[in-house]
C-alpha positions, 0 to 999 in steps of 0.5 A, a space after each residue: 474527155 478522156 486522158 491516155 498517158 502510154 509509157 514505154 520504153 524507147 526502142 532504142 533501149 539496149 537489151 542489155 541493161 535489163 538486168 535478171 531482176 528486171 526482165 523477171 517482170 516481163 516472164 509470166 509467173 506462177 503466183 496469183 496476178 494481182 501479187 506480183 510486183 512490177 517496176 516500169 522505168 516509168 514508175 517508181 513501184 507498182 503491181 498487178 491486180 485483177 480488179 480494174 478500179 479507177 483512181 480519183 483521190 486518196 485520203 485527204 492530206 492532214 493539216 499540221 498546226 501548233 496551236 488552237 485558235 485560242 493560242 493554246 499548244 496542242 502538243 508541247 513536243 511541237 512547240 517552238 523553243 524560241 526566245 522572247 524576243 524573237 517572239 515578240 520580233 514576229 509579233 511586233 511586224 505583225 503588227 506593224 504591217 497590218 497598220 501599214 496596210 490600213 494606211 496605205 489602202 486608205 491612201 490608195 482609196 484618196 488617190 494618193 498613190 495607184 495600187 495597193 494590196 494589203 495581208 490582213 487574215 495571211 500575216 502568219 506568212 512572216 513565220 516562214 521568213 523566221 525560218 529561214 536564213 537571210 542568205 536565202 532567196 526569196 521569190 515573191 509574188 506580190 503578199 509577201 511584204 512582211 517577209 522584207 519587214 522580217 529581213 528589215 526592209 525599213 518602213 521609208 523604203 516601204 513608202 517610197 515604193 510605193 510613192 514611185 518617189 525618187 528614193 524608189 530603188 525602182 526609179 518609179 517604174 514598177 506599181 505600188 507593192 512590187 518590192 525588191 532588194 538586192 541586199 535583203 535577197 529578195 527578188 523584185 515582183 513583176 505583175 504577171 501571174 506565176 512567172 516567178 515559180 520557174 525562175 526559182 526553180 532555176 536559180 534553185 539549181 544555180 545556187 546547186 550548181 555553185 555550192 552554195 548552203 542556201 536555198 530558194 523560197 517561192 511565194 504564190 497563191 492558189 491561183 498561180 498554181 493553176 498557171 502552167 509555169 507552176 507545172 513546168 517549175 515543180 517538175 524542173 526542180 523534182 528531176 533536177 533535184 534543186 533546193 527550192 522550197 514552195 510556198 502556196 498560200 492557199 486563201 480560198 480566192 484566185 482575185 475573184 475565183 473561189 478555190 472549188 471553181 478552180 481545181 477538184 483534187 485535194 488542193 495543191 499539196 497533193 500536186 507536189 506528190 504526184 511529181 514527187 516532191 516532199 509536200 505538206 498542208 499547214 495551217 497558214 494562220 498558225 505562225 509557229 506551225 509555218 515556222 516550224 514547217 520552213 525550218 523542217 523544209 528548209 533542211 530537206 532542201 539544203 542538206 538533201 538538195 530536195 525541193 520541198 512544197 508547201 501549202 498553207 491553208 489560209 483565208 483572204 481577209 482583204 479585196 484581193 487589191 484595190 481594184 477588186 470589191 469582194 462582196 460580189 462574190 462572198 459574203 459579208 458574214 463569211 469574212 467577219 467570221 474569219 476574222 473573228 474566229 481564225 485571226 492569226 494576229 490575235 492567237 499570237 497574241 493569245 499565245 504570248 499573253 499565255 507567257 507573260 510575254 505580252 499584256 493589253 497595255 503593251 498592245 496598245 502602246 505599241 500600236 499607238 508607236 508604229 501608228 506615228 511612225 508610218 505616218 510620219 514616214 508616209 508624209 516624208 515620202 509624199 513630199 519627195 519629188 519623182 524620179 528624173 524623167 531621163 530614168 524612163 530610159 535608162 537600165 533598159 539595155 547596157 546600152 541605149 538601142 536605137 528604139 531607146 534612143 528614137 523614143 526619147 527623141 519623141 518624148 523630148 519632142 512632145 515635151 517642148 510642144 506641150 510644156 502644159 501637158 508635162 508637170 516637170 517640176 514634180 520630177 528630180 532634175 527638172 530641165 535636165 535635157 533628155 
């Protein structure tokens, strides 16, 4: 198949906005073809040359990092002046949602609750939550929780969610790890693929439009980069310059699609250039690199109204869910060899330890606390009863449609013709009249 894009000028183009300096590209010239510049309208620079050459790459995009996979700074202009405690908040949730992920999986494989998927070998992600104001918001696709840990969603809130309980701000109406809060400014996650990527880029222009000193940030994988959503938002947020900044967690899988089955450029950052938007590769398991790339991508944005993409090289730990098994399209060998040597929870830790900041015995009374404290948030939220059966209907619409109202009539129908069949008593509200 062969693509042929020809950009020209609209015949309705007036003549006279063609300045001297521009038309002196269309009159033929003394100097040899291949060094005369040349400005199409639709290009930003370009020039002649008589060697015809098909272009397919250009040189690979480096990849930024702070630290080595021993925890140790490359270079100490790039290090982070950051306070102990702060240090230790990021490292702490870490922590914290790497066990709650343990729980949560176990909890999914007995039954007690539908769906789950964990973050093991991405939890660096949190750095760019550090590097970003609270007033900012945030677009998610569906690994984002420790972004919501970092802002200070609690760990009940966590469970609830995902128990459907009647506690859930979703009122049980979304699956498992589909977060949202409104007063964190974080946006709810729906399932389907990539949708999510326009709506930042519109509510990137929004918050343009409206004055505001913040801007968005947009969380998804590689695989939705595929998605032609992704297209259409990097290209609304170039032209119409919105303060949106991008962030592709690149961990080598689409579910069950390894990246080289998806793409042949040189990743997704070098998508971001051909739309002109300020891109670059970070190592996505290096927190102080990430940190720094946000806080770096977060000015161009704010101050400067420049949508920022950036591509955090990383590696997927996990099944990509519950209802994925892994080991049919990678190797068990692979996987334990990330885990071992490209850990990103382990070079914090190394990179604390390195400071005196951190020492295995604090490691393990930590751990040993935020163990207990999810449980007992687990059991408390298991025990909670479902959200009132009548919540199916409402905040559909401002106001009841008639389908809403015919399909309660239905359900109310069924219910009375078999009581057996519908366990009311699990519901808040039991026998509240439909």
């Amino acid at each position: 198949m062969i693509f042929a894009c020809r950009n020209v000028w609209s015949r309705k183009t007036p003549l006279n906005i063609l300045n001297r300096k521009t038309t002196r590209f269309w009159q033929f010239s003394t100097k040899a073809v291949k060094e005369e510049k040349v400005k199409f309208p639709g290009v930003t620079e370009s020039y002649f040359t008589d060697k015809m050459q098909f272009i397919q790459s250009v040189n690979p995009i480096p990849t930024y990092r702070v630290m080595d996979r021993q925890g140790k700074v490359l270079d100490p202009a790039q290090e982070p002046q950051v306070s102990k405690e702060f240090a230790l908040k990021i490292y702490k949730d870490m922590i914290t949602l790497n066990i709650l992920d343990l729980i949560l999986y176990e909890a999914q494989r007995q039954g007690r609750i539908s769906f789950y998927m964990t973050n093991y070998g991405e939890e660096a992600y949190i750095g760019s939550s550090a590097g970003l104001d609270s007033q900012d918001v945030i677009f998610g696709q569906y690994r984002e929780a420790g972004v919501l840990l970092y802002r200070g969603f609690t760990i009940d809130e966590f469970m609830n969610q995902c128990y459907s309980n009647e506690k859930d701000y979703g009122k049980g109406r979304q699956m498992p790890v589909h977060y949202g809060s409104k007063k964190l400014n974080f946006q709810t996650i729906s399932s389907p693929l990539a949708t999510q990527i326009p709506q930042a880029s519109g509510a990137a222009y929004a918050l343009k439009r409206a004055g505001n000193k913040n801007c968005v940030m947009c969380y998804f994988g590689e695989g939705a980069a595929s998605e032609g959503d992704f297209h259409a938002a990097l290209n609304l947020a170039a032209t119409m310059q919105c303060p949106v900044i991008f962030f592709c967690r690149n961990n080598g899988f689409a579910i069950s699609t390894p990246a080289f089955e998806q793409y042949k450029g040189d990743g997704v950052a070098s998508r971001g250039i051909g739309y002109g938007i300020n891109s670059i590769r970070v190592d996505g398991n290096d927190v102080w690199a990430v940190y720094n790339v946000t806080k770096a991508a977060r000015q161009l944005a704010v101050e400067e109204n420049r949508p920022v993409l950036i591509e955090a090289m990383t590696y997927r730990i996990s099944h990509h869910s519950t209802s994925d098994d892994s080991s049919a399209y990678r190797s068990k060998e692979e996987v334990e060899n990330w885990m071992r040597f490209d850990n990103p929870i382990v070079r914090l830790r190394r990179w604390l330890e390195n400071k005196n900041w951190w020492n295995e015995q604090e490691d393990k009374s930590y751990r040993t606390f935020i163990r207990k404290e999810i449980l007992k948030s687990f059991s408390k939220a298991e025990k909670l009863q479902k959200p009132s059966i009548t919540d199916l209907f409402n905040d559909v619409y401002d106001r009841p449609t008639p389908n809403i109202i015919i399909q309660r009539e239905k359900l109310k129908k069924l219910i009375e013709k078999y009581p057996n069949n519908y366990p009311l008593k699990i519901f808040k509200n039991e026998g509240e009249d439909l």
